[in-house]
C-alpha positions as CSV (number, residue, x, y, z in Angstrom):
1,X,-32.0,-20.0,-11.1
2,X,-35.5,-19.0,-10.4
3,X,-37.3,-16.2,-12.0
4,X,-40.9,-14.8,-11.7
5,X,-42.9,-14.3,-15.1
6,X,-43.9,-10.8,-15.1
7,X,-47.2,-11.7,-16.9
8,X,-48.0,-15.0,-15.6
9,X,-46.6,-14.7,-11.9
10,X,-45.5,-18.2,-11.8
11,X,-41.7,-19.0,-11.1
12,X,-39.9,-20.4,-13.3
13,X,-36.4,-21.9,-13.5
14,X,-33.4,-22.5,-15.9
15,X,-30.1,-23.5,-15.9
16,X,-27.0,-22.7,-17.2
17,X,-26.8,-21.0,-20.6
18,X,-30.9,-20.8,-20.6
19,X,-31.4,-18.1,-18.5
20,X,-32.9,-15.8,-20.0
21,X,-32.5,-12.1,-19.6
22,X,-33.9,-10.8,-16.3
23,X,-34.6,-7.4,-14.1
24,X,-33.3,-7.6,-10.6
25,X,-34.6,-6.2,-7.4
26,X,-32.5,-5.1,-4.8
27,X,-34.1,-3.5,-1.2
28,X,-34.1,-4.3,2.6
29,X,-36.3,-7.0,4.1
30,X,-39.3,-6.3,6.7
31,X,-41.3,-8.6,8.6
32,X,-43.6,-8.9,5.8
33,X,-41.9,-10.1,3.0
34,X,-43.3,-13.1,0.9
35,X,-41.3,-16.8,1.0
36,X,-41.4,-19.0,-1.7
37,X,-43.7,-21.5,-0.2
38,X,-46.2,-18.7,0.5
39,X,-46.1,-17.6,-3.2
40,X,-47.8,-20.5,-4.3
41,X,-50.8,-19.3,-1.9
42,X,-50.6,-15.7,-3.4
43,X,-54.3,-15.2,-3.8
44,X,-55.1,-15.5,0.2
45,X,-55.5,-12.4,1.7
46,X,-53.2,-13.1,4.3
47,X,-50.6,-13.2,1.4
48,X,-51.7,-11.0,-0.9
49,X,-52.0,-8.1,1.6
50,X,-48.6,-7.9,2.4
51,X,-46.3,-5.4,1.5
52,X,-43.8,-7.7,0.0
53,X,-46.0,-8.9,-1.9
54,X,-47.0,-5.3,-3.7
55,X,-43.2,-4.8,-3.5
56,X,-42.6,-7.8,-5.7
57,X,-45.8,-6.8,-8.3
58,X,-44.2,-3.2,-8.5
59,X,-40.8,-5.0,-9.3
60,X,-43.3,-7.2,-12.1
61,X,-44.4,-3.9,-13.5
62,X,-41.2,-2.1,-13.9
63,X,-39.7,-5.5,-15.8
64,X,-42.7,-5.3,-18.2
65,X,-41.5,-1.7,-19.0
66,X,-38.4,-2.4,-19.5
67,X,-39.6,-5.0,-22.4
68,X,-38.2,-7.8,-20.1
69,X,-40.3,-11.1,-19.5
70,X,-38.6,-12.0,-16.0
71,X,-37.7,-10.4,-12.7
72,X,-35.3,-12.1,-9.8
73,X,-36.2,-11.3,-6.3
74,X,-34.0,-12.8,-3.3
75,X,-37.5,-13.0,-1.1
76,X,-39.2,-15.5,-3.0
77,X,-37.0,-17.1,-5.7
78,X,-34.8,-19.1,-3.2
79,X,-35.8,-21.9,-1.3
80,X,-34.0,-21.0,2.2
81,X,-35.6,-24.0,4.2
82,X,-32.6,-25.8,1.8
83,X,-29.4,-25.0,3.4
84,X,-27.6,-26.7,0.0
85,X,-29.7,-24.3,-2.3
86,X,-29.2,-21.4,-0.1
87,X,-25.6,-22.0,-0.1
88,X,-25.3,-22.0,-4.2
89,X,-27.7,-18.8,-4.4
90,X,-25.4,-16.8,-1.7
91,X,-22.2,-17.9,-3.6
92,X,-23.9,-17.3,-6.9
93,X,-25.7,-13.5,-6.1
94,X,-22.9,-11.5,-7.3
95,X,-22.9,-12.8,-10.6
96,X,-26.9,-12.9,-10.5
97,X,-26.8,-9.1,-10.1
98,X,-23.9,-8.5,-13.0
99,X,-25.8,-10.5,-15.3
100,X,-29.4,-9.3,-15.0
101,X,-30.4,-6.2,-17.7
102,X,-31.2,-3.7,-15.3
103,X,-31.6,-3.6,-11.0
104,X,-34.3,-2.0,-9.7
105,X,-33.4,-0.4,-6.4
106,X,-35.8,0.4,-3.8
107,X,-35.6,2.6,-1.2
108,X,-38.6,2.3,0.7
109,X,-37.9,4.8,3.6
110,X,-37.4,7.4,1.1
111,X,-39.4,10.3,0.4
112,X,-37.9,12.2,-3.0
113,X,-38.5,15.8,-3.6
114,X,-38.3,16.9,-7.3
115,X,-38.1,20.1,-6.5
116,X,-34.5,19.5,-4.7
117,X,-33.0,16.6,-5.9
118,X,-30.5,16.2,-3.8
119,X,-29.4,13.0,-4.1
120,X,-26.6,13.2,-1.2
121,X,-29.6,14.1,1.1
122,X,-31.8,11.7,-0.3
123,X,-30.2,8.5,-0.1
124,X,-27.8,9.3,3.1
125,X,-30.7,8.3,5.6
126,X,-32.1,5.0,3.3
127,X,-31.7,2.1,5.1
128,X,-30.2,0.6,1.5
129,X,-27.0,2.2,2.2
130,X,-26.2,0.6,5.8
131,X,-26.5,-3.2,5.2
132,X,-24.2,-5.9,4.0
133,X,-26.2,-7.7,1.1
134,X,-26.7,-4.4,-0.6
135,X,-23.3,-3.8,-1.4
136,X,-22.8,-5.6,-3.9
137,X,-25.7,-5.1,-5.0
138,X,-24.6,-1.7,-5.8
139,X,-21.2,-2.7,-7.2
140,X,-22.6,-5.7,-9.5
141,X,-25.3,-4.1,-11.4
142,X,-24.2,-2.2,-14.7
143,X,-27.3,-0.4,-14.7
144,X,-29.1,0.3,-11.3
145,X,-32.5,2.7,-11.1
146,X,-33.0,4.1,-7.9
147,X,-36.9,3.9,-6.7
148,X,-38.6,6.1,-3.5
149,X,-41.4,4.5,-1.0
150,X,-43.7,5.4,-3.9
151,X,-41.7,4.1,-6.5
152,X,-41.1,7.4,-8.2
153,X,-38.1,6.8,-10.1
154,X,-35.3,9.0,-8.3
155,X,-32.5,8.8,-10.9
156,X,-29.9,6.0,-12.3
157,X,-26.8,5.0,-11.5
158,X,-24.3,6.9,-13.7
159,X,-26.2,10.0,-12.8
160,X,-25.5,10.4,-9.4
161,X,-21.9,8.9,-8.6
162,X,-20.6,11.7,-6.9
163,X,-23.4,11.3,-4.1
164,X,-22.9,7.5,-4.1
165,X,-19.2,7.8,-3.7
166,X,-19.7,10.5,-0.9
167,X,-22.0,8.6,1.0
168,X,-20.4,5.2,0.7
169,X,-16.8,6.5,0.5
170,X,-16.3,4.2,-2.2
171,X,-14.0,5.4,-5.0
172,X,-16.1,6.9,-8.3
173,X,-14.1,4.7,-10.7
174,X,-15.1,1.7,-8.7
175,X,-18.6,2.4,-9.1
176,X,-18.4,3.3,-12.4
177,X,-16.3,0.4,-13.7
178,X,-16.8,-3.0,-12.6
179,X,-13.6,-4.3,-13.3
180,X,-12.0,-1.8,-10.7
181,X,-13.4,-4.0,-7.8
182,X,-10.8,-6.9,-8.4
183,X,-7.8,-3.8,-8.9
184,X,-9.0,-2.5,-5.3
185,X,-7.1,-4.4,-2.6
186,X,-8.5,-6.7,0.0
187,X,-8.3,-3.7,2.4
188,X,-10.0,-1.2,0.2
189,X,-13.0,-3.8,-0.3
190,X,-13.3,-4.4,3.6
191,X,-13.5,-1.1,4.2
192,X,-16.7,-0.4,2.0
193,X,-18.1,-3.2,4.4
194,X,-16.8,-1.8,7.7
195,X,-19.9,1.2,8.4
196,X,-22.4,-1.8,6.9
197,X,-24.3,-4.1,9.4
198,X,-26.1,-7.6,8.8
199,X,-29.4,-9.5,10.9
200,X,-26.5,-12.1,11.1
201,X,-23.0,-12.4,12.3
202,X,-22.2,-15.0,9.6
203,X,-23.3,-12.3,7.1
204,X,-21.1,-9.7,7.5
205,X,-18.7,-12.5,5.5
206,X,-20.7,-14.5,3.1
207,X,-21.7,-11.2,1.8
208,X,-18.6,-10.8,0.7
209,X,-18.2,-13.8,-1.5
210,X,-18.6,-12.4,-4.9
211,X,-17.0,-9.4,-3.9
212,X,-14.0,-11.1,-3.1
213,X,-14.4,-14.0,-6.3
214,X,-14.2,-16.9,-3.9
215,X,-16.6,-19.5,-2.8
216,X,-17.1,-21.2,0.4
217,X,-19.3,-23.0,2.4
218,X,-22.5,-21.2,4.6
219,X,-21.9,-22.7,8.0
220,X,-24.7,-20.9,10.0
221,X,-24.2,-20.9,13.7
222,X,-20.6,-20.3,13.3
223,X,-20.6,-16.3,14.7
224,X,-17.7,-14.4,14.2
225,X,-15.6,-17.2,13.1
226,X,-16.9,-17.0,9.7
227,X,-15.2,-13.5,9.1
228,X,-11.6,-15.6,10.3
229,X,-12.3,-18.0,7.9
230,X,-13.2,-15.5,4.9
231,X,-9.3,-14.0,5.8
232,X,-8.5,-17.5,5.7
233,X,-9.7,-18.0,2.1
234,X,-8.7,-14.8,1.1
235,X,-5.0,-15.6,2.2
236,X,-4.9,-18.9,0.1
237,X,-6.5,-17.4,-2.8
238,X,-4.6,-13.9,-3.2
239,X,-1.2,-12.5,-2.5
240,X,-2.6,-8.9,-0.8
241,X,-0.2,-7.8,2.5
242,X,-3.4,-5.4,3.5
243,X,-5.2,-8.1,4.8
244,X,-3.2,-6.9,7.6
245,X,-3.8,-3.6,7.7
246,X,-6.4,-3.1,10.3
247,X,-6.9,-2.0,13.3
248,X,-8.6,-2.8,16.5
249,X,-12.0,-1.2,16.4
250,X,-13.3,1.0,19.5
251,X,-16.2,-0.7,19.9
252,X,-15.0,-4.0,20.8
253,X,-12.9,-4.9,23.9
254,X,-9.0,-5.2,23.8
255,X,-7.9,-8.7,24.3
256,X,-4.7,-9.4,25.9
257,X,-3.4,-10.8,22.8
258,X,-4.6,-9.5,19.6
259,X,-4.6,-12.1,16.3
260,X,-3.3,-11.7,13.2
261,X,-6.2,-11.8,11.6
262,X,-9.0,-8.7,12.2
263,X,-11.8,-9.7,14.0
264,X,-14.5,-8.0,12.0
265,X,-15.2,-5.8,9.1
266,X,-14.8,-2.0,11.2
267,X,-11.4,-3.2,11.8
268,X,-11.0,-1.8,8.2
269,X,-12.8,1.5,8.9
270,X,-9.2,3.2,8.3
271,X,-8.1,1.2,5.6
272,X,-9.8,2.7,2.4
273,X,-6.0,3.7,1.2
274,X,-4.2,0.8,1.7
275,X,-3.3,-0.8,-1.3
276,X,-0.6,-3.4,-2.8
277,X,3.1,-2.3,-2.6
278,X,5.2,-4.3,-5.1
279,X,8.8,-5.5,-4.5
280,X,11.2,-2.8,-5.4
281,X,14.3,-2.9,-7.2
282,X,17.4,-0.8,-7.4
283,X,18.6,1.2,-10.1
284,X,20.8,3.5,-9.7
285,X,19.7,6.1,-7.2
286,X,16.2,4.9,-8.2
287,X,13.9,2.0,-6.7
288,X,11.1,0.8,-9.0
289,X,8.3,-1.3,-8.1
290,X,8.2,-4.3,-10.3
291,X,5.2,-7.0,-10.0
292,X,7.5,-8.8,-11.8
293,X,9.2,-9.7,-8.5
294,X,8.6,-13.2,-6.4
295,X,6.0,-11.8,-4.0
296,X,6.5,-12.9,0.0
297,X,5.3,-16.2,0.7
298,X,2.8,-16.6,3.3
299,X,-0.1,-19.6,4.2
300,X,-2.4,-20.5,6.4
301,X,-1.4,-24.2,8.8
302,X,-2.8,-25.4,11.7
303,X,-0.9,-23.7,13.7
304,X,-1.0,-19.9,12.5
305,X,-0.1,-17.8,9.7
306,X,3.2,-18.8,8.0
307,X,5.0,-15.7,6.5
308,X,8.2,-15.2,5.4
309,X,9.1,-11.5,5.4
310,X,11.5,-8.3,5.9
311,X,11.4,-8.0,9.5
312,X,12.5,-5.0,12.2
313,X,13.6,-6.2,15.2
314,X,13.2,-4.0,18.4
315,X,13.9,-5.8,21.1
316,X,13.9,-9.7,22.3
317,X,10.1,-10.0,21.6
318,X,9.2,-7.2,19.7
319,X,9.5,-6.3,16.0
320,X,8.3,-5.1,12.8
321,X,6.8,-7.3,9.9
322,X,7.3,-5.0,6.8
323,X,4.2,-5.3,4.7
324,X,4.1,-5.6,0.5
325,X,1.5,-2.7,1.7
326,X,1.5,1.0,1.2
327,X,-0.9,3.7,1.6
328,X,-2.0,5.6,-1.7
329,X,0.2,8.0,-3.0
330,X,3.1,6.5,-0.9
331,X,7.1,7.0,-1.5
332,X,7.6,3.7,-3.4
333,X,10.4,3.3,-0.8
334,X,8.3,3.3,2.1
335,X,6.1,0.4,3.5
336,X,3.3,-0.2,6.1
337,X,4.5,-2.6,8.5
338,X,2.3,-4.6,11.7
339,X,4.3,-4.2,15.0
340,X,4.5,-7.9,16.8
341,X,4.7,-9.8,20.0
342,X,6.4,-13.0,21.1
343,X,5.5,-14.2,24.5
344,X,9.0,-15.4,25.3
345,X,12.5,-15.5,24.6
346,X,12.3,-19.2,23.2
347,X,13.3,-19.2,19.4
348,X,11.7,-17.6,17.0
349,X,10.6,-21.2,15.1
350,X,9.5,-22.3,18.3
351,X,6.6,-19.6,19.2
352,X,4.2,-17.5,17.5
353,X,4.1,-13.7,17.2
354,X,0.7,-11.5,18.2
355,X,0.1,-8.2,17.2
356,X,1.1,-5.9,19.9
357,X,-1.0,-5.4,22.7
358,X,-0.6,-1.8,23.1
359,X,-0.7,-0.9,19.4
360,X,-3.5,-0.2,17.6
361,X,-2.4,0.5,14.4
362,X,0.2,0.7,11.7
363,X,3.7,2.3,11.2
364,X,5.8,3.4,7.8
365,X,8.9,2.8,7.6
366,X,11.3,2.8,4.9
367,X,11.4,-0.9,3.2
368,X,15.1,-1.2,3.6
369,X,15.2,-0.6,7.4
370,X,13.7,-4.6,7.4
371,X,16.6,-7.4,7.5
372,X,16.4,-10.2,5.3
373,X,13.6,-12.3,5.3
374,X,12.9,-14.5,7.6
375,X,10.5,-17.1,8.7
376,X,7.3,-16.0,11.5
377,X,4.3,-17.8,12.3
378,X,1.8,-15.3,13.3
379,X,-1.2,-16.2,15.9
380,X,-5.0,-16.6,14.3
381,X,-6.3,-16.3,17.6
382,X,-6.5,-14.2,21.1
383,X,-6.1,-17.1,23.4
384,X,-2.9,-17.0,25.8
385,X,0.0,-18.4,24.5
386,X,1.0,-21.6,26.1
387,X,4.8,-19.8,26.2
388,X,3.8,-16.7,27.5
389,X,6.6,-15.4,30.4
390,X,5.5,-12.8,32.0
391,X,9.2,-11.4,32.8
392,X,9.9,-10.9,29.2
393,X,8.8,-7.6,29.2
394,X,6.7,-8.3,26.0
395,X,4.7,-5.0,24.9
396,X,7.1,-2.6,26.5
397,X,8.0,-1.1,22.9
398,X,5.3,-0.8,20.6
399,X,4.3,1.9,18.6
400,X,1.4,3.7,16.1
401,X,1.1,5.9,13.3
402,X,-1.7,7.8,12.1
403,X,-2.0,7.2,8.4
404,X,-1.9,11.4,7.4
405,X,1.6,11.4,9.5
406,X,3.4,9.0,7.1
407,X,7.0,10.3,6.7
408,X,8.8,10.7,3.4
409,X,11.7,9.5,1.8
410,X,14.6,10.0,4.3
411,X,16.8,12.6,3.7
412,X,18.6,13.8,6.6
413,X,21.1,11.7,9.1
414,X,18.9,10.6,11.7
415,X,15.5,9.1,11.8
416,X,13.7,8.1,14.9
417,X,10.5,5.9,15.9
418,X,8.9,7.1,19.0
419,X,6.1,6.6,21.4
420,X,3.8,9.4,23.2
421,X,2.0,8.3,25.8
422,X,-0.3,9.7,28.7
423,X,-2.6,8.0,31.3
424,X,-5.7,8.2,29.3
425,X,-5.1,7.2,26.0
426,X,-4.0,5.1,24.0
427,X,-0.2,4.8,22.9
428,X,0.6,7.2,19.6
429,X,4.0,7.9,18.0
430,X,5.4,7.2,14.6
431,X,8.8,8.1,12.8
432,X,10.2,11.1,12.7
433,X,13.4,12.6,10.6
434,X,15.4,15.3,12.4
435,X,17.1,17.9,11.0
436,X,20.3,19.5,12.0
437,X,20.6,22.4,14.1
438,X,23.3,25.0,14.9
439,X,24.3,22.9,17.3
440,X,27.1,20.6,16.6
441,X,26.4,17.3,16.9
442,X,23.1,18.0,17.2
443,X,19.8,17.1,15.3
444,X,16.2,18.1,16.5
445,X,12.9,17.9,15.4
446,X,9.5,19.8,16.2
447,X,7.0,17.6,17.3
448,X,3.6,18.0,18.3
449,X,1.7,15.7,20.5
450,X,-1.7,14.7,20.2
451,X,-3.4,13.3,22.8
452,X,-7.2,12.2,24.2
453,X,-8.4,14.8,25.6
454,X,-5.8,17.1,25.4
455,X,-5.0,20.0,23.0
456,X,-2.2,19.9,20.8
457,X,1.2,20.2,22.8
458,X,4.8,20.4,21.0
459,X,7.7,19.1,22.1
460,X,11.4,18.8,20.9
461,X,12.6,15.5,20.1
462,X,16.6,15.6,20.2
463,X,19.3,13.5,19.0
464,X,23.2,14.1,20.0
465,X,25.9,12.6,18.8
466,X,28.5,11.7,21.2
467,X,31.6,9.6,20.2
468,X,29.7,8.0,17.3
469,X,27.2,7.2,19.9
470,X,23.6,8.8,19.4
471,X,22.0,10.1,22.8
472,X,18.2,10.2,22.6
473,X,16.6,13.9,24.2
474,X,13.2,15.3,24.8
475,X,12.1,18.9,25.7
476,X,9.3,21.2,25.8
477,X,12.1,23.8,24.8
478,X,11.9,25.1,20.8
479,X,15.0,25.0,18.6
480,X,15.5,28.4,18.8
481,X,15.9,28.6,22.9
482,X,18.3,24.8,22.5
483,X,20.2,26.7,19.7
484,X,20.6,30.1,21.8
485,X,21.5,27.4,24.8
486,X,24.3,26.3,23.1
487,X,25.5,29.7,21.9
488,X,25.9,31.1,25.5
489,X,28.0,27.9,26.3
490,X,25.6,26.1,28.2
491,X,25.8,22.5,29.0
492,X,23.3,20.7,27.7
493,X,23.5,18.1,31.3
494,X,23.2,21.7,33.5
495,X,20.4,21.7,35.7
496,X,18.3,23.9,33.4
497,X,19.1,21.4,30.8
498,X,17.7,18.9,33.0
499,X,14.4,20.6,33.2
500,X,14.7,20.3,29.8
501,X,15.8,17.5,27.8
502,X,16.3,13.6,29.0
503,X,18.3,11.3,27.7
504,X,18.8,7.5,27.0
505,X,22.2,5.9,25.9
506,X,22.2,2.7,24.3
507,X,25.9,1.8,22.4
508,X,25.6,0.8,18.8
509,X,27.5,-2.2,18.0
510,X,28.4,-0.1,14.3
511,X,26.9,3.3,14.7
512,X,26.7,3.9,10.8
513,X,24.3,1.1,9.8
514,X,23.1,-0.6,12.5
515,X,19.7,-0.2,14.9
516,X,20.1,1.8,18.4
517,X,17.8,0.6,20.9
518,X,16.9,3.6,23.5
519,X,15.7,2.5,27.0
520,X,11.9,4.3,27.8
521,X,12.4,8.1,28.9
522,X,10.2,9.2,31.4
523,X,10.1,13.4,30.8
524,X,10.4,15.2,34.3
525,X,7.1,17.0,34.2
526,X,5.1,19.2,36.7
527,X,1.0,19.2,37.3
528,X,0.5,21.5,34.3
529,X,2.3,22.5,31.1
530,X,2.3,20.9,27.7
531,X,4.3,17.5,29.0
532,X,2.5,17.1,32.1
533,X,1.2,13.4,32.1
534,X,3.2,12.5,29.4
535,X,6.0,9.9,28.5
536,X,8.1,10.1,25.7
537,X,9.2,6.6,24.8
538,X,12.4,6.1,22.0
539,X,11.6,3.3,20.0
540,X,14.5,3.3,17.3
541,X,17.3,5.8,16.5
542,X,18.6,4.9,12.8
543,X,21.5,6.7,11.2
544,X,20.0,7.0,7.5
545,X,23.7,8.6,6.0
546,X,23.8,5.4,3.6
547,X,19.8,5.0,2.7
């Protein structure tokens, strides 16, 4: 490790259990930052007149007063024309920052205001706070001083985590407490990443090395595969289902077939509140979440993601892959799961499973809706599978959840899954329990649809109960107008009915415990009014009398 002599200027370096203690800088490059072949050379004008090189004397000057002897900066205390010693310092800068006495952090595009001190404002517009590298240089540090263009000390650290925390949406323990980085799941840690940018692709994940504990390789030139093989690593090296939980970010076009794996770090955007879920166990009326369990099994091959999971199954190619994942504050009985693809009817050991094309998103569902385990191999990349049949009918049921609609324990006899869809956005449904109404035989459920573009609309999601037999329904009507309906003798199939509600049959082979499949319903709908454009799509009907 190198280190600049505050007194001398001359870099020095040591090794292993000689380092001695050091002051660390952290700040954003310019064009006119000092290397460490031009440090030598610091006398000549053309160096000394730099800004990175007053940036690195100011740095000097605060070390001194802190009684320390030595200072690290990342400009000129790495050799980066060596890709081998640029490689150890990238996998070694976390633990440079945790170890050193003190970071200086400078914030050179910052003007601070005594008078106001309003950190929030302050630090909100600084540079500091949008790139990659700098993250953990604000989680590593124990003690971090925060610096203006002028190097007017702003504040410290501890003093201003609410701001931090606001601005970087990164919990206050977390910055508080280093050791709440490795309890915050691989989700939660992506997501402080996701606003952040980097000069280079390959970045975006070897910034994330120390963050994450692992080391790997710098392969420059790589792109975007470097954040695939980060999820790679991370895979072999930690059992965390929310390495799943992403979604598709806006910015980026939507390939036919999405991976398993996310294809960049604003795929995590949503996922701050995604955490672990731990296998449950009954007992009694209760189910616990014990660690204690065997966790899912799941590794990287060569030809995709091996996992064996719980797993939903929807249709011929469709399903659900129930997740050891939960959002915070979740029913310990309910899970995140990642709706799937196959490209054909061929057996399940004989093709891999994408991510749905139309979803773009996640689902809960209650953990015990999965069957048993079973065996998938899930796709690492977008390319068209060489089994794809295009008569399968593969997307045709897919679903998403927004994560403030998760549902709750279910309580009632009927849950549903269902799909709202219009022309101009993109697909959005989730599960819904239904309650029973005056009608007998009948359960209903309020439902209000939000789409692109378009207010707020409700709708009445139906389920009757013929013969053991659920019948899926829809309707703009309320509960109230079904209920008086019903009380007049009106048939729900009558022509004003028909306006009304639509229906799907599907039989259940054992009505009391087994999925219904319901066929798409396309709601009879005028120009106008709150349905017009829309499609109500039945994904699942499950009777939930036993659950």
């Amino acid at each position: 490790m190198r280190l600049i002599n505050v007194e001398s200027l001359d870099i020095e370096e040591f090794f292993g259990d000689k380092v001695p203690k050091y002051a660390i800088l952290s700040h954003t490059w310019t064009s006119e930052e000092v290397t460490l072949q031009e440090w030598s050379h610091r006398e000549e004008p053309s160096i000394s007149s730099k800004s990175g090189y007053q940036k690195i004397l100011s740095a000097c000057r605060l070390a001194s007063k802190h009684h320390l002897k030595y200072v690290w900066v990342d400009t000129n205390c790495i050799d980066k024309s060596s890709s081998a010693e640029l490689s150890e310092a990238i996998n070694s800068m976390f633990n440079w920052y945790r170890n050193a006495q003190v970071c200086f952090a400078y914030l050179q595009d910052v003007k601070f205001k005594l008078a106001t001190a309003d950190f929030t404002t302050s630090f909100q517009s600084s540079r500091w706070f949008t790139r990659g590298w700098t993250l953990q240089e604000l989680l590593a540090p124990e003690l971090i001083h925060f610096y203006d263009k002028d190097w007017t000390h702003m504040t410290n650290k501890k003093l201003c985590l609410d701001a931090l925390s606001l601005i970087t949406s990164i919990p206050k323990r977390v910055l508080e407490f280093r050791d709440e980085i490795r309890a915050a799941s691989i989700a939660q840690r992506m997501s402080w990443l996701s606003p952040r940018k980097t000069t280079r692709r390959e970045d975006m994940a070897y910034c994330m090395f120390g963050i994450f504990d692992i080391n790997l390789p710098l392969l420059y030139g790589e792109g975007d595969k470097a954040f695939s093989r980060l999820q790679e690593e991370l895979i072999r090296s930690f059992h965390d289902h929310t390495i799943f939980c992403w979604t598709w970010p806006k910015e980026l076009a939507h390939p036919d077939w999405v991976p398993t794996l996310a294809p960049c770090a604003a795929a995590f955007t949503n996922s701050g509140k995604c955490i672990k879920r731990f296998s449950t166990r009954d007992m009694g009326d209760e189910h616990l979440e014990s660690p204690a369990l065997l966790p899912l099994e799941y590794s990287v091959t060569n030809v995709g993601i091996h996992i064996r999971a719980p797993v939903l199954y929807s249709s011929e190619t469709t399903c659900l892959l129930l997740l050891d994942a939960k959002v915070e504050r979740m029913d310990s009985t309910t899970c995140l799961a990642v709706p799937l693809q196959r490209p054909s009817r061929n057996p399940r050991s004989q093709t891999l499973f994408w991510r749905t094309m139309h979803l773009n998103g996640l689902i809960a569902v209650p953990h015990r809706w999965g069957e048993p385990r079973d065996d998938m191999r899930l796709a690492k990349s977008s390319e068209r599978p060489a089994d794809y049949d295009q008569s399968s009918g593969y997307g045709s049921l897919s679903t998403k959840l927004a994560l403030g609609s998760l549902p709750l324990a279910p309580l009632p006899r009927f849950a549903v899954m269902m799909l709202c869809r219009d022309q101009t956005s993109y697909d959005w449904g989730g599960i819904v329990f239904l309650e029973a109404s005056c009608i007998p035989g009948m359960w209903c459920r309020r439902v209000r649809l939000f789409n692109t573009g378009r207010r707020g609309d409700f709708v009445t999601v139906t389920v009757r109960e013929r013969k053991g037999v659920p019948t899926w329904g829809v309707t703009d009507a309320s509960v109230a107008e079904l209920e008086q309906g019903a009380t007049y003798g009106e048939d729900p199939r009558s022509e004003r009915s028909k306006r009304l509600l639509g229906y799907g049959d599907q039989p259940a082979e054992s009505p009391w415990d087994r999925l219904v499949l319901a066929d798409e319903l396309d709601v009879p709908t005028a120009g106008l009014g709150p349905l017009a454009g829309v499609a109500i799509c039945p994904m699942f009907v499950r009777q939930v009398r036993y659950m």
